[in-house]
C-alpha positions, 0 to 999 in steps of 0.5 A: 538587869543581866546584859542578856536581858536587856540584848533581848528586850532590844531585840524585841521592840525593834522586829515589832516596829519592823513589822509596824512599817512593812506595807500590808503587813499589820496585826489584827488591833492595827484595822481601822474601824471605818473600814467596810467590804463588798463582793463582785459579781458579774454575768456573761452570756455568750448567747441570746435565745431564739423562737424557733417555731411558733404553732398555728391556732383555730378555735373560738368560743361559744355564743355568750361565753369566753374561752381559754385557748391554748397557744404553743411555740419552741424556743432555744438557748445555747446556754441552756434551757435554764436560760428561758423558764417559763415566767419569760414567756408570752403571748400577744395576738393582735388584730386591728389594733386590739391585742389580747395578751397571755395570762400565763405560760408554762414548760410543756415539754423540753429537751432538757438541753437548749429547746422548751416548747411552751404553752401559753393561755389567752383568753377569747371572748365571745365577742372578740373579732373573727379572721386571722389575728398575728401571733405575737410569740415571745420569749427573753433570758436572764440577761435581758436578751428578747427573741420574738416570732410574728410568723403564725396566725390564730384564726377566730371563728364566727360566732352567733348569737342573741339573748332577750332579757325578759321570757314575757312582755304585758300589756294592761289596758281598756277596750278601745285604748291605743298605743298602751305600752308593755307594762315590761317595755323595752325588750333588750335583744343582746348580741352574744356573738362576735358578727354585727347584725343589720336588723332584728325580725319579730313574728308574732302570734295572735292572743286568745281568752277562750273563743275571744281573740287580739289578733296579733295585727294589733301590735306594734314595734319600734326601737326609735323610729316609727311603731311598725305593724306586726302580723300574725305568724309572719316575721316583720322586719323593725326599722333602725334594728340593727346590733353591733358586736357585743351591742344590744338593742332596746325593742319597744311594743305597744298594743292597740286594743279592739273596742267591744273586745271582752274583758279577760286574760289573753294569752298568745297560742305561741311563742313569739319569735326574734331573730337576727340578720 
């Protein structure tokens, strides 16, 4: 081997064994295999949302149905307004310890800078309690920052109102017999309103077969105390009548039938009527 070949191959191995020691300096085959790598990320926000206006609300469903009711409110971010989307936002209004919470919010107008105004739907019942229920109006941001607003009021209206669970009531017995019930006992009289009721009033009307006629003083009402006389075309108050709010009440009828009364299909020549106070 030439001298200027083996000065070469010299020179060659000792700048590779220099680059093996320098500190962070190493060929690709020289990594490790148990080596592995993780990002870094980190949020800063240099601002918190704020509910800046929340709107009062009247409204009420009708007797025996709900209704959706629409709740608007303002809120800003000095971030942006992509800060607070709509998924952040809610409703709660609370009464008496009864909260009803919104199903859902969404962007009804914005500014496009700092301000969204929200709308958000919470469902009322017909029964749900009328007065002034506080409006709860929250909205939070991506870092977990919440703003709340109890500053408005939703006013719930009265609402009246009774159903019965069956249009007709028989009574199938024998000249003489008393006391025969309805073969369609009880009669539920529900209270489809948000106001509880003190008691239920009937008004009967006499039945007649041809010339022949069961006077309507014949009946009688109860819903657990003592059978009351009803009476013709006049309403009779029943005792211990009274509906709670989304309550109901069992009406109980019975007949006493004349002796001598001839045999027949009798049919009251009205309507009889309930009503509640």
């Amino acid at each position: 081997m030439k001298k200027n070949d083996v000065f070469v191959t010299i020179a060659f191995f000792i700048t590779i064994l220099i680059v093996l020691m320098m500190p962070g300096v190493r060929p690709a085959f020289g990594v490790s295999g148990n080596i592995t790598y993780f990002n870094v990320t980190a949020t800063v926000n240099g601002g918190s949302p704020t509910v800046t206006y929340v709107y009062a609300i009247n409204d009420s469903p009708n007797e025996g149905t709900t209704k959706v009711v629409h709740f608007y409110f303002n809120a800003t971010h000095p971030n942006g307004v992509a800060n607070i989307p709509a998924q952040y936002a809610s409703i709660r209004i609370n009464q008496s310890g009864t909260t009803l919470i919104s199903s859902g919010c969404s962007v009804l107008s914005t500014d496009g800078v700092t301000l969204n105004r929200y709308d958000c739907n919470v469902t009322i019942y017909f029964y749900t309690l009328p007065g002034a229920w506080t409006i709860n109006a929250t909205i939070s941001d991506a870092a977990s920052n919440i703003a709340t607003n109890t500053g408005s009021a939703y006013t719930n209206g009265n609402t009246y109102g009774v159903t019965l669970d069956k249009n007709t009531m028989g009574f199938g017995g024998n000249a003489g017999a008393s006391g025969v019930p309805s073969t369609d006992n009880p009669q539920k009289v529900n209270n489809t309103g948000n106001v509880a009721y003190g008691q239920i009033n009937i008004t009967a009307i006499s039945l007649q077969s041809g010339v022949n006629v069961i006077g309507a003083g014949n009946f009688t009402a109860n819903t657990t105390a003592a059978a009351q006389q009803l009476a013709n075309n006049t309403p009779v108050t029943i005792t211990d009548s009274s509906i709670a709010v989304n309550g109901s009440r069992n009406v109980y009828l019975y007949l006493n039938i004349p002796s001598g009364v001839s045999n027949g299909t009798y049919t009251s020549t009205g309507q009889w009527t309930v009503t509640v106070s």
